[in-house]
GUDO-423213 format. One record per residue (C-alpha): residue number from 1; residue in three letters; x, y, z. Coordinates in steps of 0.2 Angstrom, whole numbers, plus 5000, padded with zeros to 4 digits. Each point is the difference from the previous one (the first is absolute). Layout:
<pts>
+-----+-----+------+------+------+
!   i !  aa !    X !    Y !    Z !
+-----+-----+------+------+------+
! NUM ! ALA !    X !    Y !    Z !
...
+-----+-----+------+------+------+
</pts>
This chain:
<pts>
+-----+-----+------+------+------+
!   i !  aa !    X !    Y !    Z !
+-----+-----+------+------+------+
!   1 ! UNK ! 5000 ! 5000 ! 5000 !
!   2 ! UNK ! 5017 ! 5012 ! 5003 !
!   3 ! UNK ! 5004 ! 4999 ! 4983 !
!   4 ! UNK ! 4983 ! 5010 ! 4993 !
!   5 ! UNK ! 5000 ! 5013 ! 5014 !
!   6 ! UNK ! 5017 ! 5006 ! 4998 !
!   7 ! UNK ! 4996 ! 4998 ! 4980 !
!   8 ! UNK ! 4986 ! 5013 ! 5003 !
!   9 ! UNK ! 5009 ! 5011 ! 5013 !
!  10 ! UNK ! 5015 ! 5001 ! 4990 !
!  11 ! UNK ! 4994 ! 5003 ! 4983 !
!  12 ! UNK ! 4986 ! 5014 ! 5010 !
!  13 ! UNK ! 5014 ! 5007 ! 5011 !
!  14 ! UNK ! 5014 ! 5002 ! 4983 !
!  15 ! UNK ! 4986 ! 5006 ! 4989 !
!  16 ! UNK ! 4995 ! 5014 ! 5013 !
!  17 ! UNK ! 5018 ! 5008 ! 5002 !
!  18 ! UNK ! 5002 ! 5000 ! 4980 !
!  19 ! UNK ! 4982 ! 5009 ! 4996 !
!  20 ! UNK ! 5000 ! 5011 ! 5014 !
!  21 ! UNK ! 5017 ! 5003 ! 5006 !
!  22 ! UNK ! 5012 ! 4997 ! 4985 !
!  23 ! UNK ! 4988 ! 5008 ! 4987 !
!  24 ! UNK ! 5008 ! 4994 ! 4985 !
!  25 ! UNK ! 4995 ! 4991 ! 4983 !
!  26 ! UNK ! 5015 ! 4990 ! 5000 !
!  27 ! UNK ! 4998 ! 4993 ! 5019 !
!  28 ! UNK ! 4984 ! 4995 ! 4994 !
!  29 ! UNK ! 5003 ! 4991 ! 4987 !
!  30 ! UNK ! 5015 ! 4988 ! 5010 !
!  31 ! UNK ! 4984 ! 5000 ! 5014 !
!  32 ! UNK ! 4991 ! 4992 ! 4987 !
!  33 ! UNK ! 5015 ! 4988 ! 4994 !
!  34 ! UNK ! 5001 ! 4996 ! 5020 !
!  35 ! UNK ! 4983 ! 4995 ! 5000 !
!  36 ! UNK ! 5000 ! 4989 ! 4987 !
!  37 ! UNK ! 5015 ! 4992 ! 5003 !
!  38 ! UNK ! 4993 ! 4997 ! 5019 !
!  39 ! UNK ! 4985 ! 4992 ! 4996 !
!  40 ! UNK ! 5008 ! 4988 ! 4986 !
!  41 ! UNK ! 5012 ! 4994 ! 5012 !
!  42 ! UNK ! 4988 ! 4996 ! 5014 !
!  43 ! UNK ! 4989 ! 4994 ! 4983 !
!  44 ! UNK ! 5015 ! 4989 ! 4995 !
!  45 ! UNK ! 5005 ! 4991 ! 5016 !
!  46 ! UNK ! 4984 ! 4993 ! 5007 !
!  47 ! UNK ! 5000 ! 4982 ! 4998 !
!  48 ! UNK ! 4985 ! 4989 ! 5003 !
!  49 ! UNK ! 4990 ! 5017 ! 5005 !
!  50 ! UNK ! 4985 ! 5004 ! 4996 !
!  51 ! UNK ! 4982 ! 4991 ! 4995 !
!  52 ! UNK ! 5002 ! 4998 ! 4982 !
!  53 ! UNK ! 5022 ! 5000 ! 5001 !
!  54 ! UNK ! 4999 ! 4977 ! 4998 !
!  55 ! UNK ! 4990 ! 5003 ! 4985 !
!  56 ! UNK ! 5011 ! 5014 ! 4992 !
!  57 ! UNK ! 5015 ! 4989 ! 5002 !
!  58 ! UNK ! 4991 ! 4983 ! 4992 !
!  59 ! UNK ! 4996 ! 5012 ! 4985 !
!  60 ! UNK ! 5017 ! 5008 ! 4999 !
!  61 ! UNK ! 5007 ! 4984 ! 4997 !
!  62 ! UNK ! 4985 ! 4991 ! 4988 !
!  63 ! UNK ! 5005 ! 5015 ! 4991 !
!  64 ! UNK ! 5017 ! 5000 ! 4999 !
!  65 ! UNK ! 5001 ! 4981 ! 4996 !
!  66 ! UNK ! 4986 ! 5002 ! 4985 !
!  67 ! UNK ! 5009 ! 4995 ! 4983 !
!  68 ! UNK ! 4992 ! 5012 ! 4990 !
!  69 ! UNK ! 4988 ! 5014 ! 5001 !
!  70 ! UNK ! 4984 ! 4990 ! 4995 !
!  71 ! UNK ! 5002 ! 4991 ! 5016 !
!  72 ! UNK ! 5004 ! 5016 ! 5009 !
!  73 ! UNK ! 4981 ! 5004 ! 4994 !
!  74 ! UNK ! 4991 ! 4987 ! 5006 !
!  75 ! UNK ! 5002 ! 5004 ! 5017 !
!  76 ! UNK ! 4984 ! 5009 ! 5009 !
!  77 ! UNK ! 5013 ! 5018 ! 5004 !
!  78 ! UNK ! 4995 ! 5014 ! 4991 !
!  79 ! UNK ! 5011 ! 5005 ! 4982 !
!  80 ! UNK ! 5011 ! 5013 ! 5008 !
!  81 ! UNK ! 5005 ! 4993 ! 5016 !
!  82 ! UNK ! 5003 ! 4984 ! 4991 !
!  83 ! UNK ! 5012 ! 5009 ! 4987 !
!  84 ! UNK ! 5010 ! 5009 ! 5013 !
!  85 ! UNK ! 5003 ! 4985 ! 5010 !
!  86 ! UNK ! 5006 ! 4990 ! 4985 !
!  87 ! UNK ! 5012 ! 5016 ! 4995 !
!  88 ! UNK ! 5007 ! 5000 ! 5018 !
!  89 ! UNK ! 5003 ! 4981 ! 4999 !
!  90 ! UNK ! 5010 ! 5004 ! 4986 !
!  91 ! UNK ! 5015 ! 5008 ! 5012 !
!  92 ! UNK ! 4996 ! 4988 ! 5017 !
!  93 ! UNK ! 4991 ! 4987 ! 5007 !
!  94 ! UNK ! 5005 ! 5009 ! 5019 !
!  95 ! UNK ! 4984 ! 5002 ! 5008 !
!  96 ! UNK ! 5005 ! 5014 ! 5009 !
!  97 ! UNK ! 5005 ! 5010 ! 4985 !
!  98 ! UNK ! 4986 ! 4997 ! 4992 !
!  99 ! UNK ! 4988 ! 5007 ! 5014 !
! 100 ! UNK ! 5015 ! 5013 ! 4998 !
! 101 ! UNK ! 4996 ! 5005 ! 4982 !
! 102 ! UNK ! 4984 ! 4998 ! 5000 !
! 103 ! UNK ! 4996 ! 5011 ! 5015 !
! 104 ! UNK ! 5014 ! 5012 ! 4994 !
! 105 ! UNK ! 4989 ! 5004 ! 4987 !
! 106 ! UNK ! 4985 ! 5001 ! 5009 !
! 107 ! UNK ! 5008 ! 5012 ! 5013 !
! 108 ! UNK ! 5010 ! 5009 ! 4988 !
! 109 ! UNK ! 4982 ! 5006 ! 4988 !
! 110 ! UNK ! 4991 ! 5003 ! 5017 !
! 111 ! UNK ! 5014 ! 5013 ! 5006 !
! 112 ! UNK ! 5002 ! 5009 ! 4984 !
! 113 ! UNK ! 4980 ! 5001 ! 5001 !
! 114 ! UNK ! 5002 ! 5007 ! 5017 !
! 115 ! UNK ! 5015 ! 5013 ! 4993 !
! 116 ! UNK ! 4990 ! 5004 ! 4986 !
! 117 ! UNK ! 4982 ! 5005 ! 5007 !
! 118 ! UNK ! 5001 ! 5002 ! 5020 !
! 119 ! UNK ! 5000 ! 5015 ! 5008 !
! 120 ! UNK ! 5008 ! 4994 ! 5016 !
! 121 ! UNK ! 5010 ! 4984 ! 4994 !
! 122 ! UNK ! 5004 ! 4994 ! 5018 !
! 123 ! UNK ! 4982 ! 5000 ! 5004 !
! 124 ! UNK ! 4997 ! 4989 ! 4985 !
! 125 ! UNK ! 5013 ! 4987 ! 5005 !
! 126 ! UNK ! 4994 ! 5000 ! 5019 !
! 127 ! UNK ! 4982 ! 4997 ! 4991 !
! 128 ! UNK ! 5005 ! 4985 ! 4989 !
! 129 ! UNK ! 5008 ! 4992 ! 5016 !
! 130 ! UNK ! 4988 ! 5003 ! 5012 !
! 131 ! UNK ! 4983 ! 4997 ! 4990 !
! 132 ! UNK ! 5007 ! 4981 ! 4997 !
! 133 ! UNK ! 5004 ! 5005 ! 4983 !
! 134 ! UNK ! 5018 ! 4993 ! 5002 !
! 135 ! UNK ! 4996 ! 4986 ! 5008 !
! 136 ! UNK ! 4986 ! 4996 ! 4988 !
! 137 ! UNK ! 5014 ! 5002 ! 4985 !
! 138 ! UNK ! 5010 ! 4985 ! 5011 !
! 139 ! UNK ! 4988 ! 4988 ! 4999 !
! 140 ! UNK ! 4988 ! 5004 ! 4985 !
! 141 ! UNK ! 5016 ! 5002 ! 4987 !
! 142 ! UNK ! 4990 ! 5001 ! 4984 !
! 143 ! UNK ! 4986 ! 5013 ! 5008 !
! 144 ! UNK ! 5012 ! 5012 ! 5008 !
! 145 ! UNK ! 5007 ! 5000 ! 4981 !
! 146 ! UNK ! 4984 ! 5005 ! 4993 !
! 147 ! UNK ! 4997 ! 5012 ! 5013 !
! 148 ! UNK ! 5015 ! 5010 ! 5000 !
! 149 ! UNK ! 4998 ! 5001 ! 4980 !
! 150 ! UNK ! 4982 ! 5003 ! 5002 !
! 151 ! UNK ! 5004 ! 5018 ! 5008 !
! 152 ! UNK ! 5005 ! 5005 ! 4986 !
! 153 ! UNK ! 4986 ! 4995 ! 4990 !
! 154 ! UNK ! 4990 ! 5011 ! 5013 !
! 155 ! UNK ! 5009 ! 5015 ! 4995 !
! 156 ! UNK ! 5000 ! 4998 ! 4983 !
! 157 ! UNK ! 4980 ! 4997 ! 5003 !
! 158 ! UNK ! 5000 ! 5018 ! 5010 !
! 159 ! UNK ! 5007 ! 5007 ! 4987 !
! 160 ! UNK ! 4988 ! 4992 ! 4988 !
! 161 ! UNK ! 5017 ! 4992 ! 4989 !
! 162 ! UNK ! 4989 ! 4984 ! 4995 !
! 163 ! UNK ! 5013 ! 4995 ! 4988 !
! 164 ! UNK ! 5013 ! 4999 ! 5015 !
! 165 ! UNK ! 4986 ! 4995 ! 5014 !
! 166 ! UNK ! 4994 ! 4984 ! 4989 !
! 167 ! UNK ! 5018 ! 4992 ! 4994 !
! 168 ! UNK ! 5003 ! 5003 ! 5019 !
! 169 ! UNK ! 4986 ! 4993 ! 5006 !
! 170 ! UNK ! 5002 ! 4984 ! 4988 !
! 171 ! UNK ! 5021 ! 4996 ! 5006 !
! 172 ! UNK ! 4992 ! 5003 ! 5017 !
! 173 ! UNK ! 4987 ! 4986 ! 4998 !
! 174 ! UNK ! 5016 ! 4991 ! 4993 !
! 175 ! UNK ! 5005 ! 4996 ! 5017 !
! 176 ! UNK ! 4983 ! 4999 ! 5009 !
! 177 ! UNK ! 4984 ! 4999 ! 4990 !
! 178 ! UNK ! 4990 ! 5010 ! 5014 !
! 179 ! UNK ! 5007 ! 5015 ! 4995 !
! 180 ! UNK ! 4989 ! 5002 ! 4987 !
! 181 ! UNK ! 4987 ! 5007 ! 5012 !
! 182 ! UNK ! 5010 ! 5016 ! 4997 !
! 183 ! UNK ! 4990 ! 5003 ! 4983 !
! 184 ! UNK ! 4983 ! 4999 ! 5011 !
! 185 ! UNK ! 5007 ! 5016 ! 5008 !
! 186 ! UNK ! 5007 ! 5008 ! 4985 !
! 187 ! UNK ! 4983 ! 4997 ! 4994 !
! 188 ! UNK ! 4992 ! 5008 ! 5016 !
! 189 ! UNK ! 5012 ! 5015 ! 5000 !
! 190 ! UNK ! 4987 ! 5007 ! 4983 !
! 191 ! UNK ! 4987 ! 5001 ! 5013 !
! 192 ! UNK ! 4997 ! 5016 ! 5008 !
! 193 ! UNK ! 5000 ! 4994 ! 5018 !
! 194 ! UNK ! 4997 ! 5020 ! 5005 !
! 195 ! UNK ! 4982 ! 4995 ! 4996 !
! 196 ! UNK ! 4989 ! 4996 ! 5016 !
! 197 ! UNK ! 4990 ! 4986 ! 4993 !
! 198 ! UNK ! 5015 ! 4992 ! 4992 !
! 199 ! UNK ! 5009 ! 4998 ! 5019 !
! 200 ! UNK ! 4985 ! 4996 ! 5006 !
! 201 ! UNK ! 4997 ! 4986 ! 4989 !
! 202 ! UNK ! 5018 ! 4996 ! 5002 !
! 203 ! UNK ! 4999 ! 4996 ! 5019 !
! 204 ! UNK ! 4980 ! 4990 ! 4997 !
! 205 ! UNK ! 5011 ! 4988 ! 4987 !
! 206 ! UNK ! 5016 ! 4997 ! 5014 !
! 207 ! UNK ! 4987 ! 4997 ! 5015 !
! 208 ! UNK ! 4990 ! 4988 ! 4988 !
! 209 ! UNK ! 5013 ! 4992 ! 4996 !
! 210 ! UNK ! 5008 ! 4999 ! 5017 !
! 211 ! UNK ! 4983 ! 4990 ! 5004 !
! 212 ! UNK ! 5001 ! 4988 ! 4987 !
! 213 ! UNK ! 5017 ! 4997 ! 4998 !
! 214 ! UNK ! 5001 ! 4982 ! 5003 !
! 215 ! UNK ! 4986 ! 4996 ! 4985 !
! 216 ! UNK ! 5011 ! 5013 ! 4989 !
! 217 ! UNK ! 5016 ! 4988 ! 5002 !
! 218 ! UNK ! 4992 ! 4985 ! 5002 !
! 219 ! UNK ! 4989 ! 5003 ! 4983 !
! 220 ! UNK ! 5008 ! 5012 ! 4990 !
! 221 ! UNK ! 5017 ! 5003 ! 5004 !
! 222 ! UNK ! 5008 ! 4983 ! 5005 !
! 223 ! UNK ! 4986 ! 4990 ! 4992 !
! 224 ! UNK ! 5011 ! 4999 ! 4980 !
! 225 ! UNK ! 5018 ! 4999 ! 5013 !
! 226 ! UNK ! 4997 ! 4982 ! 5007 !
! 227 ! UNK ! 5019 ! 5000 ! 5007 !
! 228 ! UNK ! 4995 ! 5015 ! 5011 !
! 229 ! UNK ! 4986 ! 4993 ! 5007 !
! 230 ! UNK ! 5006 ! 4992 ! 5014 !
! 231 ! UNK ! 5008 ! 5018 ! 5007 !
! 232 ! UNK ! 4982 ! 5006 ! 5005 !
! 233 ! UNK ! 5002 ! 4987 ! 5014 !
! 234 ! UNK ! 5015 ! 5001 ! 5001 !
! 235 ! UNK ! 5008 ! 5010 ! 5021 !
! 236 ! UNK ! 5014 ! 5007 ! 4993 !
! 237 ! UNK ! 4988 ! 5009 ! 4987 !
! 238 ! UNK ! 4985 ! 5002 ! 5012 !
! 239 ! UNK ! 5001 ! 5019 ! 5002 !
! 240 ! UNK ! 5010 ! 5013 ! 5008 !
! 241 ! UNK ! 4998 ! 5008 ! 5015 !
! 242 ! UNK ! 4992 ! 5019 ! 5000 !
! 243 ! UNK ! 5014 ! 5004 ! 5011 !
! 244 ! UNK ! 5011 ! 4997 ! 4986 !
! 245 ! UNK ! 4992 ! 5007 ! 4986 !
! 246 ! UNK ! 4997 ! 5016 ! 5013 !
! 247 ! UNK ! 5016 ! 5011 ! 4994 !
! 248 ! UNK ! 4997 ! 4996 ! 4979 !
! 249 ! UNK ! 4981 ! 5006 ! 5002 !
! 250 ! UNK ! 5005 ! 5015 ! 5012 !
! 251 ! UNK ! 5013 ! 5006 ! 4989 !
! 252 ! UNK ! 4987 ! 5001 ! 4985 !
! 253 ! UNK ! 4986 ! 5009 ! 5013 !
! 254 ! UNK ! 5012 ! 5013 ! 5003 !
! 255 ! UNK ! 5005 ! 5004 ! 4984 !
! 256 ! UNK ! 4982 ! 5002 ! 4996 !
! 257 ! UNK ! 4999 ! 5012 ! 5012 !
! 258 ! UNK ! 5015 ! 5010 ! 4996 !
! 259 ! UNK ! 4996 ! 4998 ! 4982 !
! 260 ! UNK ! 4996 ! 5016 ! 4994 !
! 261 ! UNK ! 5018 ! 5007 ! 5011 !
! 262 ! UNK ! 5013 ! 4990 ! 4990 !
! 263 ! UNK ! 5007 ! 5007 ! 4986 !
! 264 ! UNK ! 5004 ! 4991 ! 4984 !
! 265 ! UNK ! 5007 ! 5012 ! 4989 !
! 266 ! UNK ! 5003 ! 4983 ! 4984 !
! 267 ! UNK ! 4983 ! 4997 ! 5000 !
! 268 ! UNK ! 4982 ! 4998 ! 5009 !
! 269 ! UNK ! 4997 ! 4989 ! 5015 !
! 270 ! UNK ! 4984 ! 4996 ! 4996 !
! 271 ! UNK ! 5004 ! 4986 ! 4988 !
! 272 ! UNK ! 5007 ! 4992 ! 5016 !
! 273 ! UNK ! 4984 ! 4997 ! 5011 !
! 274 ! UNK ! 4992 ! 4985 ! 4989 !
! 275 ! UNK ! 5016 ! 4994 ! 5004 !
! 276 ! UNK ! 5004 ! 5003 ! 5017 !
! 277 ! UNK ! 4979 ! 4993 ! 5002 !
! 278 ! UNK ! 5003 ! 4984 ! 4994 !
! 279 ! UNK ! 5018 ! 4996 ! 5011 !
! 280 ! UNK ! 4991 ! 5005 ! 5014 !
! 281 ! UNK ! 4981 ! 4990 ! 4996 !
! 282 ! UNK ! 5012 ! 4984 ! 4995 !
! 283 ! UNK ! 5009 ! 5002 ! 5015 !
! 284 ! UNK ! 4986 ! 5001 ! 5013 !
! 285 ! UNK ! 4991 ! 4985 ! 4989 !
! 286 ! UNK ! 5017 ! 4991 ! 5002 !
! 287 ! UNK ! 4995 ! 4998 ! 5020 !
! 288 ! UNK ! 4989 ! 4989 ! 4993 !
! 289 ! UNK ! 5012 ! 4990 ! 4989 !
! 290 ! UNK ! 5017 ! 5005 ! 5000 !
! 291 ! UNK ! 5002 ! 4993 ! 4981 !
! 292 ! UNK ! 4991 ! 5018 ! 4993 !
! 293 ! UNK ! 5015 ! 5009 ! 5009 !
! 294 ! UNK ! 5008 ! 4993 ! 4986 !
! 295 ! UNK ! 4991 ! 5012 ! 4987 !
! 296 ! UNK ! 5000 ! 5015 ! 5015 !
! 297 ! UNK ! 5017 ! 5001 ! 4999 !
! 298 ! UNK ! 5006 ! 5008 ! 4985 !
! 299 ! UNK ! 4988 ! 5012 ! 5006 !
! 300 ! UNK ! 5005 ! 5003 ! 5017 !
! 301 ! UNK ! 5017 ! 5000 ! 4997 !
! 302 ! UNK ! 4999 ! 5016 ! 4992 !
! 303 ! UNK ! 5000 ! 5005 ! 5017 !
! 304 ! UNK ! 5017 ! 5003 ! 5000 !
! 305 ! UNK ! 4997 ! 5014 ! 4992 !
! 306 ! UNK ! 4983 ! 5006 ! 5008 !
! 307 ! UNK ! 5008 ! 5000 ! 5017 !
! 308 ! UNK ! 5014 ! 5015 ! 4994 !
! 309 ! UNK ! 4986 ! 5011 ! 4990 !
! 310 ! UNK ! 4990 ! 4998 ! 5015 !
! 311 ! UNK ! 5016 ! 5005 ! 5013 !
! 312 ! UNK ! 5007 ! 5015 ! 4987 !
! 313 ! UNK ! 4981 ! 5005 ! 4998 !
! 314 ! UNK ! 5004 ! 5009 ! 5021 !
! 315 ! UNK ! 5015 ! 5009 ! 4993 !
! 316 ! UNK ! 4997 ! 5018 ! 4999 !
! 317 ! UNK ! 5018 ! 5009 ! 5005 !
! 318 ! UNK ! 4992 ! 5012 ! 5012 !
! 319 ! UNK ! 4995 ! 4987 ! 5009 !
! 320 ! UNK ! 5011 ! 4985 ! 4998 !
! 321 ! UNK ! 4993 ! 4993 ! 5018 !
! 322 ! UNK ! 4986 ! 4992 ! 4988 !
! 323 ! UNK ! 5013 ! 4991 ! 4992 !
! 324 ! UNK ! 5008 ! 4992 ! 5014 !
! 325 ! UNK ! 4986 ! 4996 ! 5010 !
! 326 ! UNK ! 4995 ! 4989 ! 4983 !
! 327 ! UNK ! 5017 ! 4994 ! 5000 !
! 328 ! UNK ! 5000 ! 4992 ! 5018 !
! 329 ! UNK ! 4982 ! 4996 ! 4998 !
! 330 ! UNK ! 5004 ! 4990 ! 4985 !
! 331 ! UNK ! 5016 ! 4991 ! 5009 !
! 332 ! UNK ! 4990 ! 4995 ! 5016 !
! 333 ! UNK ! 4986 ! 4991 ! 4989 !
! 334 ! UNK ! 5010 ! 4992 ! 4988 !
! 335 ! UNK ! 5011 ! 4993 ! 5012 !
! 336 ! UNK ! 4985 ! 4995 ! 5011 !
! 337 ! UNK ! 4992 ! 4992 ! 4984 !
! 338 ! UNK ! 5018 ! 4991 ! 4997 !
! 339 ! UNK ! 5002 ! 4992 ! 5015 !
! 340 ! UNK ! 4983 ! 4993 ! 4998 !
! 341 ! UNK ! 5004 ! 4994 ! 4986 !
! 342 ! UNK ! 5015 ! 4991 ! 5003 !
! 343 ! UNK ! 4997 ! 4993 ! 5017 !
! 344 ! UNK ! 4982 ! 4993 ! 4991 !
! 345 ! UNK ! 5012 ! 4992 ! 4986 !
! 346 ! UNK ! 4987 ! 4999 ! 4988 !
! 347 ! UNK ! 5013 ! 4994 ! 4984 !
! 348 ! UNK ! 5008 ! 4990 ! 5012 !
! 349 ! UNK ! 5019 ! 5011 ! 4999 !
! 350 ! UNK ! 4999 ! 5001 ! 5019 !
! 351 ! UNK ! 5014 ! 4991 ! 5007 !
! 352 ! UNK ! 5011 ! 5002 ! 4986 !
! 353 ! UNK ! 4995 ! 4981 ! 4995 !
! 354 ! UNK ! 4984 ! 4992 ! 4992 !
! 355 ! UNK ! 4987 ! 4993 ! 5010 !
! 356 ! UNK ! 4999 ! 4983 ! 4992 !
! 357 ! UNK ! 4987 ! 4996 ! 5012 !
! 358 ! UNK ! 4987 ! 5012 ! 4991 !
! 359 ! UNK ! 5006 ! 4994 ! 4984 !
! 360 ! UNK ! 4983 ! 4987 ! 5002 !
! 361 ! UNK ! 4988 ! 5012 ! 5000 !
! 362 ! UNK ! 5002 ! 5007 ! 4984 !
! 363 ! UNK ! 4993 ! 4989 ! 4987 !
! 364 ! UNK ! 5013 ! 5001 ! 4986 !
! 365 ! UNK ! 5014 ! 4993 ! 5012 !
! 366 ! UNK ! 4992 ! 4984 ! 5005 !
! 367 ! UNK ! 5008 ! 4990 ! 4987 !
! 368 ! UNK ! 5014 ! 5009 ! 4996 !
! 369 ! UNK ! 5016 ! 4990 ! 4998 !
! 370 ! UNK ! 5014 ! 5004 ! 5016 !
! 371 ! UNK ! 5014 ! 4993 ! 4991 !
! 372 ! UNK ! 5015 ! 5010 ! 4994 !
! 373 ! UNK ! 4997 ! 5002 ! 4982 !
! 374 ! UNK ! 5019 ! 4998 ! 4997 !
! 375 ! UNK ! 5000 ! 4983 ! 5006 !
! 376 ! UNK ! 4989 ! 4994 ! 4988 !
+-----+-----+------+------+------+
</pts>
């Protein structure tokens, strides 16, 4: 459990002394270098951790060992991550470099995201660490690919750039198939959500919904996906707590309330609210079943940039108290939220080992071979 405190205290502590104290472009960009490089390491050394880390190794290696591309294809992964791992396995069959590579990459497109669009890039880093974000790239490999290249899409979507947002979108769903959901909101974004009768049917849909979910997966969802079936009842994907989904949905109320006070001189905010809805909706409906955080999260995520409008929205130079009080407010949740978070262990990084134990419950590990794949 050390290990991710002083990973979010460090990176929090360096990032603050460079934005607030050092001032200068340059610092900023070795911040961000530091950052990556951080992350990947702790990314890169963390045998047998995580939920989904036995399966990410079998598949490495099915990979790897394939004798031609055909065969690389008939495996269930999606075309991009499949692809990448088979570049990779090109230079090594070391485990560790691969998780190296792999998440250097990952890490490496989130932080020039953060360096290119945040206002307050430490704030940004401290978000990714402390809304699970980072641990969720750890364990769900291919999602946290599509997530971090997803953010992109958004902006291009903001910016109303369709034919950067959909070729995005597309290599996103590459490496996780769910982020296609992110052309339901570009789709939404056309809606004037300024209209009374438009957020009120909004909110009459996400409550009805809420009530039926069950007969919505059951039937309409999950019915044509017999393979994910058996996750409705499965306890790992049962459903979060509302104390964990707490600081994702409170971030999103307050930037609805501080809305109209943050300034976005590249382009309008209100093509964000459809967006911002819809994470919040799927993450309330994902205390339910956890699976539907699955689609929440390349909403929710955006977060990490929500979190430093919402923070640079207090700043006025004649009173900068607004500021800090934001600042310190913003430290004393997120860390709260984070050590929630950790001490609940809900990917299973905490210790820094996996919880074999739980491997049971989750449908897709019942059968699952334990066998070194290089002894075959």
């Amino acid at each position: 459990m050390e290990i991710y405190i002083v990973n979010a205290v460090l990176l929090t502590l360096v990032g603050l002394a460079v934005e607030k104290f050092a001032q200068s472009k340059c610092l900023i960009k070795v911040y961000c270098i530091y950052c990556f490089i951080q992350l990947t390491m702790i990314a890169a050394f963390r045998l047998d951790l995580g939920i989904d880390y036995s399966q990410y190794y079998h598949a490495f290696y099915s990979i790897s060992k394939a004798p031609d591309w055909a065969s690389v294809f008939q495996l269930r992964y999606e075309a991009g991550y499949l692809i990448l791992n088979r570049l990779i396995s090109y230079f090594t069959n070391n485990i560790i470099i691969f998780m190296g590579i792999y998440h250097g990459i990952m890490y490496g497109l989130l932080m020039l995201y953060i360096y290119r669009y945040s206002e307050e890039k430490w704030l940004s880093v401290l978000a990714f660490i402390v809304l699970d974000y980072y641990a969720m790239s750890l364990c769900f490999m291919r999602q946290g690919m599509a997530v971090v290249i997803g953010l992109f899409a958004i902006e291009q979507m903001r910016q109303r750039k369709w034919y950067l947002a959909c070729p995005l979108v597309l290599l996103s769903s590459s490496f996780h198939a769910s982020a296609l959901i992110l052309l339901l909101y570009y789709a939404l974004s056309y809606v004037n959500w300024r209209k009374e009768g438009v957020r009120v049917a909004a909110i009459l849909i996400s409550l009805t919904v809420f009530v039926f979910l069950d007969g919505i997966l059951e039937n309409v969802l999950i019915g044509p996906f017999e393979r994910y079936r058996d996750y409705l009842d499965s306890s790992f994907m049962q459903g979060n707590t509302f104390v964990t989904v707490f600081y994702p949905v409170f971030c999103v109320i307050l930037f609805f309330i501080v809305q109209n006070r943050i300034e976005d001189k590249s382009h309008t905010l209100d093509n964000v609210v459809p967006m911002i809805f819809l994470g919040m909706v799927f993450t309330i409906l994902s205390t339910r079943h956890y699976i539907i955080e699955r689609v929440a999260l390349y909403m929710t995520v955006y977060n990490i940039r929500l979190i430093p409008m919402i923070v640079r929205s207090f700043y006025k130079k004649e009173q900068k108290w607004n500021y800090q009080l934001a600042t310190i407010c913003t430290l004393v949740i997120s860390m709260g939220a984070f050590v929630f978070g950790i001490t609940s262990d809900r990917y299973l990084i905490v210790p820094y080992k996996v919880a074999e134990e739980q491997l049971e419950h989750v449908p897709m590990f019942k059968f699952m071979d334990k066998a070194d794949p290089l002894d075959e």
